[in-house]
N, C-alpha and C positions, 0 to 999 in steps of 0.2 A: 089332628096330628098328635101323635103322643107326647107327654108333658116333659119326657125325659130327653127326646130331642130336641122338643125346644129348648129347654134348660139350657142344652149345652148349644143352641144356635146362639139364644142369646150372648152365654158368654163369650163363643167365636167373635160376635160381633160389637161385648164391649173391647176385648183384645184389640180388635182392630183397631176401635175410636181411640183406646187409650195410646197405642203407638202412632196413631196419626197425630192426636194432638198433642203429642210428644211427653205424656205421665210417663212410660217407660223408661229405662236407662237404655243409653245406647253402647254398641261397642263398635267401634273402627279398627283392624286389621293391621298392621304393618308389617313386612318382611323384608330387609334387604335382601336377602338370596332368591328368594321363589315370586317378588312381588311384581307389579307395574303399577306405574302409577296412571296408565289407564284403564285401572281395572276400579271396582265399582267399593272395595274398602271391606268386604265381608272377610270372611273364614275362610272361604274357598277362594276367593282373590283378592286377598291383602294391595294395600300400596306397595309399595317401593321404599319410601321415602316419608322423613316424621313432617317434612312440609308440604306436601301432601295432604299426610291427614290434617294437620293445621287448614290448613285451605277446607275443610269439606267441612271439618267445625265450624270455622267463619262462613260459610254458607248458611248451616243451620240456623246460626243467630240473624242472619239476614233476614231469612226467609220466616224466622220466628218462631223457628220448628227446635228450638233445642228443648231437648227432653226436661222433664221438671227434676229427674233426677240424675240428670248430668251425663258426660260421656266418659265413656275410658277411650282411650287409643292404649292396644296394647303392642306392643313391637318386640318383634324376636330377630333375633340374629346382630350382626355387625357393622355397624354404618358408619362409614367413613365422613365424615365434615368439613375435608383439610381446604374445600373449594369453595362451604359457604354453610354460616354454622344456623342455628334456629333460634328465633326471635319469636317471641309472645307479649305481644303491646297488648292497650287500652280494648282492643275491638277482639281479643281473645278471652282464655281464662272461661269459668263457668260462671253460673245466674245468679249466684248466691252458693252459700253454706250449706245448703240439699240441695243443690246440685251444680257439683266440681264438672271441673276439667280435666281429666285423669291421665297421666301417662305414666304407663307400668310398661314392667319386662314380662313375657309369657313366660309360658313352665319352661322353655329351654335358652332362658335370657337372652337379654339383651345389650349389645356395647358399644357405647360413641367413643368416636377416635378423630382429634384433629390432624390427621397424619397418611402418608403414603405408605403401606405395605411393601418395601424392595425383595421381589424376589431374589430367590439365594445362585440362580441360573443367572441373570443379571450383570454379577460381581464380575470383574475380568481385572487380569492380571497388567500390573503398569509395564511398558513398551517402550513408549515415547522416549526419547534420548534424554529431551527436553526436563521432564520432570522427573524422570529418576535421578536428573544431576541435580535436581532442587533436596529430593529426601535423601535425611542422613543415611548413610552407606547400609547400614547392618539394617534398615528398617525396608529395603531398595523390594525384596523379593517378599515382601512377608503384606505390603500395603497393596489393597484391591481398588479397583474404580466402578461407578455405579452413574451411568447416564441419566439423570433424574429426569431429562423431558419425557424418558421412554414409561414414564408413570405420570404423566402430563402437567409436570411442576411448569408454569409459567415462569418468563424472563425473570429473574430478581433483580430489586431497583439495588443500588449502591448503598452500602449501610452510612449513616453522615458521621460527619468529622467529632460528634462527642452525644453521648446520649449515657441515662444512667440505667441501670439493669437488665438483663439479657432477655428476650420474648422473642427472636427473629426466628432461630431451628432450632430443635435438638434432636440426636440419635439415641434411639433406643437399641437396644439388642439382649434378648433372651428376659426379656423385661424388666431389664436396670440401663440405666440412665448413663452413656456414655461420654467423654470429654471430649472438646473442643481441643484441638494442639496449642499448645503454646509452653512459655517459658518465662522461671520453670517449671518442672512437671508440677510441683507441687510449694502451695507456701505464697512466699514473695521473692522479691528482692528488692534493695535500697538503693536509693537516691545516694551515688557520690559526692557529688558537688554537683549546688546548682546555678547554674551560669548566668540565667536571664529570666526571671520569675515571670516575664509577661504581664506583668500589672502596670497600670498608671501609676506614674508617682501622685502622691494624695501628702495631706498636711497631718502628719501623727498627732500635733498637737491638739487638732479639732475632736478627735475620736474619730476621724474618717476613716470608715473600712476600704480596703483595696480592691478593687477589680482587675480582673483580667482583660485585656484587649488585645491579647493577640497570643502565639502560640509561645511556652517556655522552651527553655532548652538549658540540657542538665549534662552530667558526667554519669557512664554507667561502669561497671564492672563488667571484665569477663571478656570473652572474643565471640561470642556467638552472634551477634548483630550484625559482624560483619558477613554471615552467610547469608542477611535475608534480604527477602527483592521487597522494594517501598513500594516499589512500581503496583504490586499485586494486592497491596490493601495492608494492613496491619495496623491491629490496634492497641491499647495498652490501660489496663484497669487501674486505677490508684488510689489511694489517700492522697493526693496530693497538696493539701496545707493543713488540714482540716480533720482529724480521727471520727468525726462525725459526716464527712461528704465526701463520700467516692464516684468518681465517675472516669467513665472511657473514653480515650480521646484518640484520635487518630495518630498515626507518625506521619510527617510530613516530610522527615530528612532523616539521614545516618549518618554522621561524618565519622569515617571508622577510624581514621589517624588519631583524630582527638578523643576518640570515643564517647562523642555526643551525641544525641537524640533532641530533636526538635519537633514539638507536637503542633500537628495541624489545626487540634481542634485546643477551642479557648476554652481554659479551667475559667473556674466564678471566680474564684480568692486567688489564681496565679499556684505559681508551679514552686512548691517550699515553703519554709516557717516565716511565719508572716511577722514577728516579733519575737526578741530575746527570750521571752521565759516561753516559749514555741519552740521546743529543742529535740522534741521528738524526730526522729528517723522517719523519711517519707517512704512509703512504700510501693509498688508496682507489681504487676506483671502484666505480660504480652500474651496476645492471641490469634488465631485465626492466621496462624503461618504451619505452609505444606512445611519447611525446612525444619518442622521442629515437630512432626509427626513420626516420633520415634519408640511410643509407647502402646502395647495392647491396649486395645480399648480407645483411642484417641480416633478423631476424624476432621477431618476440613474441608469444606467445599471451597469452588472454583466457583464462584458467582458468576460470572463472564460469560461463562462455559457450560454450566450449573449440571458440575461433575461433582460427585463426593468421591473424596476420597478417606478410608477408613482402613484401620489396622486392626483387626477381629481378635477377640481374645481369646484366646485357647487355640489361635490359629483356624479357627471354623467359622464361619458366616451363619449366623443362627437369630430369625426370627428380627430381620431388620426393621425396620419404621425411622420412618423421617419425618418427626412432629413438627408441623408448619401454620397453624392456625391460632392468629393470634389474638381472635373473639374469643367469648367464651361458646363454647360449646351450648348451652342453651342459655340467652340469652334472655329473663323479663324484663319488662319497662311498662310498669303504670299497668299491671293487670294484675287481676284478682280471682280468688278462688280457685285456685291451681296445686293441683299434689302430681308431684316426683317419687313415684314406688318403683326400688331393688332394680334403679339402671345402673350401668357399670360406666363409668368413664376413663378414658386413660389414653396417654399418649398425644398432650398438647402443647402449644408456647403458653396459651392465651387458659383462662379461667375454665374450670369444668363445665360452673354454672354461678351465675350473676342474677341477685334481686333486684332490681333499681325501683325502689318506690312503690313496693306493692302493696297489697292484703291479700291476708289471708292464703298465705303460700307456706306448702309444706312438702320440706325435703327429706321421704322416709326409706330408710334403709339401703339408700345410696352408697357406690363403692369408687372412691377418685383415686387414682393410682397414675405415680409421672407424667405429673406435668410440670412446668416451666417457670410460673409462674407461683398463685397463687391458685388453693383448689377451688374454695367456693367463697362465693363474697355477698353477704347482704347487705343493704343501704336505706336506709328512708325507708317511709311508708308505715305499713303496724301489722303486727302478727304475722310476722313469720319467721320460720328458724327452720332447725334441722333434728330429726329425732332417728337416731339407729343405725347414724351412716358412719362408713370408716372411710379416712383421707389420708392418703401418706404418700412420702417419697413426692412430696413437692418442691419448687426450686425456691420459694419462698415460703406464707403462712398455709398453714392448712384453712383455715378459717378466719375471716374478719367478719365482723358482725356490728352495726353502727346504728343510730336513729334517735328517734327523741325530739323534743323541741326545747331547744338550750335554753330561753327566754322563760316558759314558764317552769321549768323541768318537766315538763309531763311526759310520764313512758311509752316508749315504743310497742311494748308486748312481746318481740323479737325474743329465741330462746335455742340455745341447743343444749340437750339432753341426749343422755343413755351412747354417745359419739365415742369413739376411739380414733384419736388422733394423732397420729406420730410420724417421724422420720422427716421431718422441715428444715427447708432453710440451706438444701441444698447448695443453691447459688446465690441466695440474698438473705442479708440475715438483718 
């Protein structure tokens, strides 16, 4: 046989040995538009879906077959996560340091979104007798309605009587970050008088601090309370004792004669200045009331009903989303060996993406744009950080970065570099 066919049999057949016994690097496919995820993970039939290819990684390592230099999954197009976001634990991640676990965007990228698409056909103009007598007058023909099951938002549970900073929804549109109704539109407003702090009486002379046990109730200003329905939910954000501890609390009552307000949900420290030289002005405002959706760009949903309603700005419905996912978007715990290359995220309540406890994890040239929250969060574990990515238009920080061992001080490794980070603190500061 000629020497030059053999040459090249042999080399067909160490090719083979070496992807059999897994020396090659691998690639896995993704496409949200063109994929399934009973397709076989190549080129020509991508998955569907990034757990998916997760799942066919964890095969490999079962089976023992993962490559010695590691796999990419590479994913193109737009995938929505608002029903259930990606987790990478202990039994994922790659072998070591030559050979990762790769998830990149292909040449025509790729973008996670925790959130629903509303088309712009969808919107329909309010009717009802009922609710155009809840919104103020001049706002009656200009606010649209969006049946959110017809996008397959499941029931919503009740939001509770006091919880501290916002993760439940937000609206997008034309890709900035829209308001929730309330009052008023902007700022605060002050505590009149306050009637019944809600606290146990305690002994001052001990240094006992006070607790709340049960809902306050204050004097407010102004006649607009008396148009809203309790019945329907409404909440109310405050400082209330404390310039360092705000939180939401629910209204329980209106008394509009007196012009009182009584909250359902229990402050820590009680409703107002808890001692003399405590003299600051309390402050508040109200949310999540149809009656007070009288501005472009505001919206509120009907929980009950799980209708949004929304006032479009410039008078046009343009590129909706209703970010509802309040994981993060990819989530590790306890895995290693893992890079994030040039995904896009945007459009969620909950975290872009979350390190918990890992190694050797690398977050390179990432792009996090509105979310709710906070964009990416590392914790515990060692060596990892973020190198080339830009974060902005968060509702809190763009980045937290944490680790170490307090006892001995020894370092974490954790590092971000080369980052441009801006526009925070939208809703939590």
């Amino acid at each position: 046989m000629d020497k030059v066919v053999m040459r090249g049999m042999a080399a067909g057949a160490l090719a083979v040995f070496a992807a059999m016994t897994g020396r090659a690097q691998r690639t896995i496919y993704v496409d949200a538009q063109r994929g399934n995820d009973g397709h076989d993970g190549s080129a020509g039939k991508p998955f569907a879906s990034l757990a998916r290819a997760r799942d066919a990684v964890r095969a490999l390592k079962n089976a023992g077959a993962f490559p010695d230099k590691g796999v990419v999954v590479e994913a193109s197009g737009s995938f929505s996560l608002a029903a259930g976001h990606l987790v990478l634990d202990a039994q994922d991640g790659g072998s070591g340091a030559a050979a990762p676990l790769v998830i990149r965007a292909g040449a025509g990228g790729a973008v996670l979104t925790g959130g629903y698409a509303l088309p712009s056909a969808g919107f329909r103009k309010v009717t009802d007798a009922e609710t155009r007598s809840r919104l103020p007058e001049a706002a009656r023909d200009h606010v649209v309605a969006f049946d959110l099951a017809s996008v397959g938002l499941a029931a919503l549970a009740a939001l509770p009587d006091k919880f501290s900073g916002w993760r439940e929804m937000e609206v997008f549109s034309g890709g900035k970050a829209m308001r929730l109704a309330r009052w008023p539109n902007a700022g605060w407003t002050e505590i009149v008088t306050v009637i019944d702090r809600g606290v146990k009486p305690v002994d001052k002379t001990t240094g006992e601090w006070e607790h709340g046990y049960k809902g306050g109730t204050f004097e407010y200003a102004g006649d607009a309370p008396s148009r809203w329905r309790v019945d329907k939910g409404i909440w109310m954000n405050g400082f209330w004792c404390h310039d360092w501890a705000n939180e939401t609390l629910k209204i329980g009552a209106i008394d509009t004669a007196k012009r009182q307000i009584t909250s359902a949900g229990i402050h820590s420290y009680g409703i107002g200045n808890s001692s003399k030289w405590h003299t600051a002005k309390r402050r508040y405002y109200v949310f999540n009331l149809l009656e007070e959706l009288d501005t472009p760009g505001e919206w509120y949903v009907d929980r009950e009903n799980r209708v949004l309603y929304f006032y479009p700005p410039d008078g046009a419905v343009n590129d909706v989303v209703l970010a509802v996912q309040k994981q993060p978007l990819i989530q590790m715990v306890k895995t290693a060996h893992v890079r994030l290359e040039g995904l896009r995220f945007a459009h969620s309540t909950g975290r872009a993406v979350s390190v918990e406890g890992c190694e050797n994890v690398l977050l390179k040239g990432l792009s996090v744009a509105q979310v709710t929250t906070d964009g990416i969060s590392v914790s515990g574990g060692r060596n990892c950080g973020l190198d080339g990515c830009e974060v902005y238009g968060t509702g809190g920080t763009c980045v937290t970065v944490s680790g170490g061992e307090r006892k001995t001080l020894a370092g974490c490794g954790h590092f971000v570099t080369n980052c441009h980070l801006h526009h925070s603190g939208r809703l939590q500061r």
